[in-house]
C-alpha positions in Angstrom: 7.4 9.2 -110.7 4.1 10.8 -111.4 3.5 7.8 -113.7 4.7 5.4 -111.6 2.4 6.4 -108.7 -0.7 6.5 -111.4 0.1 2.8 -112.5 0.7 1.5 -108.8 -2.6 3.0 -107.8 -4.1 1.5 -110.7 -3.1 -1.6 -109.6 -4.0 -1.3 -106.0 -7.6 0.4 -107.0 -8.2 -2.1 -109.8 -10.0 -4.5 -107.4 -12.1 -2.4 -105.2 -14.0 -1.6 -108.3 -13.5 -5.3 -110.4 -14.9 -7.2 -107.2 -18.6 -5.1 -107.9 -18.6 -6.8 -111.1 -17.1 -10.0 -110.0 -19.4 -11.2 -107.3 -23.2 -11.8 -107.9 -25.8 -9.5 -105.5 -23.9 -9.6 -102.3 -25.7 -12.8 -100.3 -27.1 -11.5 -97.1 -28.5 -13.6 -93.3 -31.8 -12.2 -94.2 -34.0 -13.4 -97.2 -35.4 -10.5 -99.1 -37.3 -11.0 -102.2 -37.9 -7.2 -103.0 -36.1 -4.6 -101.9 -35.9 -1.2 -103.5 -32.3 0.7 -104.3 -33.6 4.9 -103.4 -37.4 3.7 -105.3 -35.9 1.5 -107.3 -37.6 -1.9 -107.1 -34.9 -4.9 -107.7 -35.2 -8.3 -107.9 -32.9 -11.2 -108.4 -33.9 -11.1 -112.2 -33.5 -7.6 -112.1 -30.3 -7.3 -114.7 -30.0 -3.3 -115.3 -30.0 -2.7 -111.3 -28.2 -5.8 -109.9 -24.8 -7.5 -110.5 -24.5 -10.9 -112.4 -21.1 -11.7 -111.5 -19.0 -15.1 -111.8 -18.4 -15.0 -108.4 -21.0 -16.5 -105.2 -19.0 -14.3 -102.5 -20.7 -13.3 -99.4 -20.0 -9.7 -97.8 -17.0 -11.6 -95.6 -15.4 -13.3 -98.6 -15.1 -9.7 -100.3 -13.7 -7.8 -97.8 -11.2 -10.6 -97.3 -9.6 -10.4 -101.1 -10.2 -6.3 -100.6 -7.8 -6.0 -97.3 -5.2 -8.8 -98.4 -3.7 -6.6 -100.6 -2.6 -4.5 -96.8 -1.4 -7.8 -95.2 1.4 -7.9 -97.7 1.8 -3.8 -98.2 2.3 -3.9 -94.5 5.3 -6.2 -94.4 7.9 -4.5 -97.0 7.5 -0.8 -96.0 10.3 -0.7 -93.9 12.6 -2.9 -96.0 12.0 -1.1 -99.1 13.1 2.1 -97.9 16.6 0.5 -96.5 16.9 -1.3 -99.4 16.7 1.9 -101.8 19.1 3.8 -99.4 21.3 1.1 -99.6 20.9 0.2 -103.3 19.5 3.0 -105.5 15.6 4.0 -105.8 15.7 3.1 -108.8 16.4 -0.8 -109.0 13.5 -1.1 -106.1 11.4 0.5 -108.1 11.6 -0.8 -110.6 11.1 -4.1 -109.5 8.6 -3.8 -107.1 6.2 -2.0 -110.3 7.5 -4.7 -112.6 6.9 -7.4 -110.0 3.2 -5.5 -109.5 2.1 -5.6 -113.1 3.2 -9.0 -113.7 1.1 -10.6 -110.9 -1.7 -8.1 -112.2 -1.7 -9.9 -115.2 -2.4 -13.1 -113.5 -5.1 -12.0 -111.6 -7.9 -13.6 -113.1 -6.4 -17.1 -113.7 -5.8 -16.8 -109.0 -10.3 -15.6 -109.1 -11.0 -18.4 -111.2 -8.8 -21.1 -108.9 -10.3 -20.0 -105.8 -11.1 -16.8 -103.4 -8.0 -17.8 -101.2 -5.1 -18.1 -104.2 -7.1 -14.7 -105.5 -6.0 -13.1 -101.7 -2.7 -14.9 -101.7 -1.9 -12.9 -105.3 -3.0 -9.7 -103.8 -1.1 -10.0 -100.9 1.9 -10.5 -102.9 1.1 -7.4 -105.0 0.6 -5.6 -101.8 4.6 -7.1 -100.5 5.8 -5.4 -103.7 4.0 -2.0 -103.7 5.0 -1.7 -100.1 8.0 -0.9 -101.2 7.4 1.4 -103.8 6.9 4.8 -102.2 9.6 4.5 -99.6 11.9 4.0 -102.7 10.7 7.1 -104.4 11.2 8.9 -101.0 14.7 8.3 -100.7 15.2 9.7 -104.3 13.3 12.7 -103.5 15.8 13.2 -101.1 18.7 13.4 -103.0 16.8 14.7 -106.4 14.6 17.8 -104.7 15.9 21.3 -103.7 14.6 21.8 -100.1 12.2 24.8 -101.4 10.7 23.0 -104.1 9.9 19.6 -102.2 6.3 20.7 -101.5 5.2 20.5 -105.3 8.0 17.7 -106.6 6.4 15.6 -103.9 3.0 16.6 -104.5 3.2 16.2 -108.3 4.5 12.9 -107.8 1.9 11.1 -105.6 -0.6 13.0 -107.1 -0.7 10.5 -109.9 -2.0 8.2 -107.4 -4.9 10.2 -107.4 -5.2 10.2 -111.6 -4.7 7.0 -111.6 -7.8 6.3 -109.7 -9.6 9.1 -111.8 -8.3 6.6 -115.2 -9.2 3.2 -113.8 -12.3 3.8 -112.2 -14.1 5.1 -115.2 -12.0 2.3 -117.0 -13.2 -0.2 -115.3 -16.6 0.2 -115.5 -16.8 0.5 -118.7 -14.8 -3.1 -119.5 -16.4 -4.8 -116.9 -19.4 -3.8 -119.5 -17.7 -4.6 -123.0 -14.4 -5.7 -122.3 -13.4 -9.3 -123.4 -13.1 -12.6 -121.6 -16.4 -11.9 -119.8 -15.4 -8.0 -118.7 -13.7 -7.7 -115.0 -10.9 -10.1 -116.6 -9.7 -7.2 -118.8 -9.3 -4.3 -116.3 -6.2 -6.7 -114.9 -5.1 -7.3 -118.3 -4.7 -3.5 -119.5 -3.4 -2.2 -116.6 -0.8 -5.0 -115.8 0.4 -4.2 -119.3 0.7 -1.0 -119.0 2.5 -1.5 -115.8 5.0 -3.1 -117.7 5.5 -0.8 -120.6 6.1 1.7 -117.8 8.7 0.1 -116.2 11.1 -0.3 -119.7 10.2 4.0 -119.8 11.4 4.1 -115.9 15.0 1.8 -116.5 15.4 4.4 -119.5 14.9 8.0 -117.8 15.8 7.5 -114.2 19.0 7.9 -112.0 19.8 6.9 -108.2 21.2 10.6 -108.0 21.1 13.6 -110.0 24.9 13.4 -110.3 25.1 10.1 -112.2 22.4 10.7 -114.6 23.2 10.8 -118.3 21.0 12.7 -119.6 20.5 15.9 -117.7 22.2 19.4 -118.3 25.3 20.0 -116.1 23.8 23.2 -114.8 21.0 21.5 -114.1 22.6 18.9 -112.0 24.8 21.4 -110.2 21.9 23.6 -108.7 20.2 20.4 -107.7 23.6 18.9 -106.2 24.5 21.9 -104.9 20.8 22.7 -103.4 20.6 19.4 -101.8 23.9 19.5 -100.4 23.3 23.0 -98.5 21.0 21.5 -96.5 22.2 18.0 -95.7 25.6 18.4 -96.3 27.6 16.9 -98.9 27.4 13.5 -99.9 30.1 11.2 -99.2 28.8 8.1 -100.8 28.9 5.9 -97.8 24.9 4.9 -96.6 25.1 6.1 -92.8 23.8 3.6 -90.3 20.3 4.3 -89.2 19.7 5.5 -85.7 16.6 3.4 -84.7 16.9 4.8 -81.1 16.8 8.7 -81.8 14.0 8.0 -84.8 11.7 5.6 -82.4 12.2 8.3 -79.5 11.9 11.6 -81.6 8.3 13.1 -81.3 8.5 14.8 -84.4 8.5 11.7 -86.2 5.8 9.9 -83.9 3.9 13.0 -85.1 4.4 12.4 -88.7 3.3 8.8 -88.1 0.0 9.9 -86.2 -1.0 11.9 -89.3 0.1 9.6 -91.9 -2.2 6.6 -90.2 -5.3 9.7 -90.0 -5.2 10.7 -93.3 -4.9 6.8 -94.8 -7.9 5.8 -92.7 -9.7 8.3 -94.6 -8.2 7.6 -97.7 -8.1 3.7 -97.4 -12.0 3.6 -96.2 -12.9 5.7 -99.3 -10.7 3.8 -101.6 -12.6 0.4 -100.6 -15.9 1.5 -100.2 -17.1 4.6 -102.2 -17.9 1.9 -105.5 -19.5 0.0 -103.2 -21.2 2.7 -101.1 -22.8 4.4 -104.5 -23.7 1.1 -105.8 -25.8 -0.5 -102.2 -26.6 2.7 -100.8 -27.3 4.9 -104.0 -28.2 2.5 -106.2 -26.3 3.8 -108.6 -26.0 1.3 -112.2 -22.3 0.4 -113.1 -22.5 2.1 -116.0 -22.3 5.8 -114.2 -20.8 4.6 -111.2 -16.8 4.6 -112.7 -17.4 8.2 -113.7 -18.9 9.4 -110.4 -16.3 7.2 -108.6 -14.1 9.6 -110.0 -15.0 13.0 -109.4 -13.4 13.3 -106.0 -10.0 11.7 -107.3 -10.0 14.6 -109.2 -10.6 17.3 -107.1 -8.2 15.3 -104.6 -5.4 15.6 -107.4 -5.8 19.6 -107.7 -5.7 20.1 -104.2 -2.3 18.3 -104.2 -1.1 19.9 -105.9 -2.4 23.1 -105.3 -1.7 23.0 -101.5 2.0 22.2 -103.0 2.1 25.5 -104.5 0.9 27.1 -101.9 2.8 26.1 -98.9 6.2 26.5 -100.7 4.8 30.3 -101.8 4.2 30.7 -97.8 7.7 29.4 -97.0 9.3 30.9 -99.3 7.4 34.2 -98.7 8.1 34.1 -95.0 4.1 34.1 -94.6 4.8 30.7 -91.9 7.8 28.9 -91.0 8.1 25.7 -92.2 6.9 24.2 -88.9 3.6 26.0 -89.0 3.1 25.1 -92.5 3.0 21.7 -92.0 0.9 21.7 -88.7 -1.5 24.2 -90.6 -2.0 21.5 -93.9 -2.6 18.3 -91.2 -5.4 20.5 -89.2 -6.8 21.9 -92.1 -6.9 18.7 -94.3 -7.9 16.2 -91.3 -10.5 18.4 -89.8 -11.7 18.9 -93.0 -12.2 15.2 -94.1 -13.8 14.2 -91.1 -16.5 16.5 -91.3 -17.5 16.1 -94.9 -17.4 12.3 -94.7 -19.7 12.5 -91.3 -21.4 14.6 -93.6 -22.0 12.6 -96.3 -23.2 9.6 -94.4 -26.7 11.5 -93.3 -27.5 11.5 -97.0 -30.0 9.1 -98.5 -32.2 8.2 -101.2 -32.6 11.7 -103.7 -29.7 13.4 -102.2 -27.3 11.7 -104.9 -25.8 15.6 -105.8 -25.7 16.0 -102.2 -23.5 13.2 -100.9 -21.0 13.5 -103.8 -20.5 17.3 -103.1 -19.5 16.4 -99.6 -17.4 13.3 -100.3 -15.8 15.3 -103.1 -15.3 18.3 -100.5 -14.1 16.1 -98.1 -11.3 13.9 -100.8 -10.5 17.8 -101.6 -9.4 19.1 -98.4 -7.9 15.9 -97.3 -5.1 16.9 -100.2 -3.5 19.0 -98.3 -1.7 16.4 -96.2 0.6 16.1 -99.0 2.1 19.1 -97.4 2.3 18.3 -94.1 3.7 14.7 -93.0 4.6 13.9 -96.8 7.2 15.8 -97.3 7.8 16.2 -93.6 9.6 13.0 -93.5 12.3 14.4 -96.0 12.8 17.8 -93.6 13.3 15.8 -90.5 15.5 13.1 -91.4 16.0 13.4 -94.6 19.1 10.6 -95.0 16.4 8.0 -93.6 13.6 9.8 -95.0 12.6 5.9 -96.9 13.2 4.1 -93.9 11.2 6.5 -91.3 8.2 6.7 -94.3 8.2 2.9 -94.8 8.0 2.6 -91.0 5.1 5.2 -91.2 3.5 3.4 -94.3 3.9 0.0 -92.0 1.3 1.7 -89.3 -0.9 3.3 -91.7 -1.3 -0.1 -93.9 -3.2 -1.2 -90.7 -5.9 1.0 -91.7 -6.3 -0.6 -95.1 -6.6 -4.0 -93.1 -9.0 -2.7 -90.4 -11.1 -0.2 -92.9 -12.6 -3.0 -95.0 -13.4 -5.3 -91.8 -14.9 -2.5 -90.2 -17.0 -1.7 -93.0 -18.4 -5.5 -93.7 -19.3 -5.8 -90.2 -21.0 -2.5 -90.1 -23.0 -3.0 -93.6 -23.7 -6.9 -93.6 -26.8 -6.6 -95.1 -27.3 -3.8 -96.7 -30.4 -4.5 -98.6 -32.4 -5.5 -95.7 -32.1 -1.4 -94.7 -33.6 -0.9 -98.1 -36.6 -3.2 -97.6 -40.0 -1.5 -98.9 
């Protein structure tokens, strides 16, 4: 699952970076013949600070084939979770990844056709990964002991994180050297890659610990048996799902207030930090993959790190579970919010600076994969795809507002940068 998460996220992150080399120096309403990037001067002839790109987009057009990728994501979140309750995790998995890399692949051929069959494609990527994560959910809830469920699930969609750590580095350097004029190849490799996970996945995976052919029997009797203490034994029938007490419980409404918090974060640096270090920074392609990176990683070890540590305070009696979880949202939202309000006062010299705090602020924002993550799977855990997918549906709005918001608010970016 940690794999799977790394190649969806490479998938879903492949473009934010791809369209900076894609699309010529962003046009703007204003004329500017010389404007300077932090003191340095750039022209339109100006190759080592601007972008020569295949692409004539304007500001609108970008932000358009960034956020369709949510317009499809937000329409399968809910499905995919019924389906893998109903089904098996691991079918829906399976396919959606399979279905992802596939289309990945053909990326390039939709850019070249036209902007709009380029959104269409990433629209359809987005149906499919909508589904992914609500699948994995469901297994976690029949595969993780209820005291471990704090680092299984954090190991698990921390690869989301490494995979933007691989593929932002990785794409700036092939949109450099790599072949068929550059951006083409970062859909290439990772669609591929995609693919050669999926065979691994078919191989290695089981719906439920007890069907799996692979795995010791005392192994799969203190996971059975762990799972089973606290949600009962399973009788193999897929209960109906009780829309009424779910859409009426405030717990859950609770869950799905954090989960839209922490992706509005998440989503707006997702979209725009490449962007943000290339217009506001000025910032060359060639470093801007590895700095892009930095707070993906520190991101990752706070995953996984908070993991640790709110299953140590459970387990220790430190905080009830409740607390733990309403401790990791205050801490982690709190936290972002002030390091990304932070990081927006910092200009031209302050390069250190403003990726300390956006790093400081990915960092702490980690340790939501305590709270409302693996929430869902304490509170209803025999829906626990269904009542994420539905959670997922409201925070994808965020990655379809975030990118709007942040074309209208940065139209012309240069023009701020005007000697």
């Amino acid at each position: 699952m940690f794999f799977g998460c790394l190649v969806t996220y490479m998938m879903r992150t492949n473009m934010s970076f791809a369209v900076v080399c894609m699309v010529s120096e962003n046009k703007t309403d204003v004329a500017v013949q010389n404007v300077t990037r932090c003191g340095k001067a750039i022209t339109p002839a100006d190759k080592n600070n601007s972008v020569v790109g295949e692409f004539d987009w304007d500001k609108k057009t970008s932000g358009m084939v960034l956020s369709s990728f949510f317009y499809g994501y937000i329409g399968s979140q809910i499905l995919g979770g019924h389906l893998a309750s109903r089904y098996g995790g691991k079918r829906i998995v399976f396919i959606t990844i399979l279905g992802s890399a596939l289309l990945t692949l053909v990326n390039p051929v939709a850019a070249r056709t036209s902007e709009y069959a380029l959104a269409a494609l990433r629209a359809c990527i987005g149906f499919l990964q909508g589904a992914t994560f609500p699948a994995m959910h469901t297994m976690w809830s029949v595969w993780g002991p209820p005291l471990e469920l704090s680092v299984l699930t954090g190991v698990t969609y921390a690869g989301a994180q490494i995979g933007n750590v691989i593929v932002l580095p990785l794409s700036g350097f092939l949109c450099q050297y790599g072949f068929d004029g550059g951006w083409p190849s970062i859909f290439y490799i990772i669609g591929v890659f995609g693919v050669l996970w999926c065979a691994a996945w078919w191989y290695i995976s089981a719906d439920k610990p007890a069907i799996h052919p692979r795995i010791s029997a005392e192994e799969k009797q203190y996971i059975v048996s762990s799972v089973e203490a606290a949600m009962g034994k399973d009788t193999g029938k897929v209960p109906s799902t009780p829309w009424v007490k779910i859409l009426t419980s405030p717990a859950i409404w609770a869950c799905w207030a954090g989960h839209f918090a922490g992706d509005w974060g998440a989503y707006t640096m997702l979209v725009s930090l490449p962007s943000f270090l290339k217009d506001v920074l000025g910032l060359d392609l060639s470093s801007l993959g590895i700095i892009a990176s930095i707070p993906y990683i520190a991101y990752f070890a706070a995953i996984n790190v908070g993991g640790i540590l709110a299953d140590t305070l459970r387990a220790k009696g430190v905080l009830s579970t409740l607390n733990t979880r309403r401790a990791a949202m205050l801490v982690a939202l709190i936290g972002q919010g002030l390091f990304l309000v932070a990081s927006g006062y910092c200009g031209c010299g302050q390069d250190v600076l403003v990726i300390f705090f956006i790093t400081c602020g990915m960092a702490i924002s980690g340790l939501q994969y305590s709270g409302f993550v693996v929430n869902y799977l304490e509170i209803a855990p025999p829906f626990s795809g269904t009542v994420m997918g539905t959670g997922n549906t409201i925070s994808a709005l965020a990655g379809i507002i975030s990118p709007a918001v942040t074309s209208i608010l940065t139209p012309n970016v240069c023009k701020y940068l005007v000697n």
